[in-house]
N, C-alpha and C positions, 0 to 999 in steps of 0.2 A: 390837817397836816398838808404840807404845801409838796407840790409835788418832786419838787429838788430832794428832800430829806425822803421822798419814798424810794427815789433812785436812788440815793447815797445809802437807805438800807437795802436794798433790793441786791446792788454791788458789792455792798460787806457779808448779804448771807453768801455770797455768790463765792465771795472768794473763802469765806468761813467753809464752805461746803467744799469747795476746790481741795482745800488745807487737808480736811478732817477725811477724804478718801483718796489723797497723796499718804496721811496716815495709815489707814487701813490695807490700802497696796504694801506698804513697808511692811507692816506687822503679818500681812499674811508669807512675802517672802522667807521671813525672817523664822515664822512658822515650818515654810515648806522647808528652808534650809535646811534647818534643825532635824527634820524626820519624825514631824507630825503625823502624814499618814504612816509612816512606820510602825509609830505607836500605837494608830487608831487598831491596824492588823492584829499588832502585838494583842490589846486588848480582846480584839474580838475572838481571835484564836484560843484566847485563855478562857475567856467564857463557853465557847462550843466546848473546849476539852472540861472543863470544871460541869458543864451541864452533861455531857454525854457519862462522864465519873459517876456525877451522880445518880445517872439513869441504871450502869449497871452494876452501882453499889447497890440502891434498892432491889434492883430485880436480883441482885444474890441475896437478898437478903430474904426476900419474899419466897424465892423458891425453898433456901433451906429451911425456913421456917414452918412452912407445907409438908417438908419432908419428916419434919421432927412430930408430928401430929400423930 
């Protein structure tokens, strides 16, 4: 391959690359605009509250179980 066409690809990834994280900056704005981490909160908050639910729906369940014995 002669060495002109390795620059002329070397230049198109270059700017192909330039393109595709001008993209990903956009999309992450676009993200943050919206109230992505918002949601990320939302979600985790929902899980601690749905795991902790479940920890002391078991332990009432275990105890009066014990107690029924």
């Amino acid at each position: 391959m002669p060495a002109q066409d390795l620059d002329q690809a070397l230049q198109a990834a270059k700017i192909e690359c330039a393109a595709l994280a001008e993209q990903l900056r956009l999309a992450r704005a676009d993200l943050h605009r919206l109230g992505a981490q918002g949601m990320n909160r939302t979600l985790i908050a929902g899980s601690i509250a749905s795991a902790l639910g479940m920890l002391v729906g078991l332990t009432m369940g275990w105890r009066m179980a014990r107690k029924t014995k």
